[in-house]
N, C-alpha and C positions, 0 to 999 in steps of 0.2 A: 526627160524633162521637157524639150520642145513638144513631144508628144501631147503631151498633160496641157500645156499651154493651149496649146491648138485644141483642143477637146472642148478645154472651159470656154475658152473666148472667141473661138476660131481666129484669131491673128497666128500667119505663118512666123517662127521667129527661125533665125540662121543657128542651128545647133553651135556653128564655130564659136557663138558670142555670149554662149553660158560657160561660165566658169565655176565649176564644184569642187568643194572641198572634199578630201580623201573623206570616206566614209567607212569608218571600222568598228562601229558600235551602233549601240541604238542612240536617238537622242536629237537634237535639234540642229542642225546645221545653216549656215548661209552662202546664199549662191548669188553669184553676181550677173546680169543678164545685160547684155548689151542692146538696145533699141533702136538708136543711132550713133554715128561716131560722138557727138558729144551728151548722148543721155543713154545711162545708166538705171537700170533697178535692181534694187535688195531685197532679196525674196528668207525668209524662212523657209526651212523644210524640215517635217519633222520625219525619222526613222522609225519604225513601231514593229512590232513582231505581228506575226497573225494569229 
């Protein structure tokens, strides 16, 4: 996930400060990403087969 981040936008993010949800299907999920101690973002993610 910080991977992906840094690719799109080049901002390095602290991997410690993504928080993902168990992922056991396909389907949409949310992650929560930390920026600084008091700001937060909500990201979608979606799951897809190839």
């Amino acid at each position: 996930m910080a991977d992906a981040i840094k690719a799109a936008t080049g901002q390095d993010i602290d991997r410690r400060g993504i928080t993902l949800p168990e992922v056991h299907s396909l389907g949409e999920y949310k992650a929560e990403i930390k920026l600084h101690p008091e700001v937060s973002a909500t990201v979608t993610i979606q799951v897809v087969a190839q």
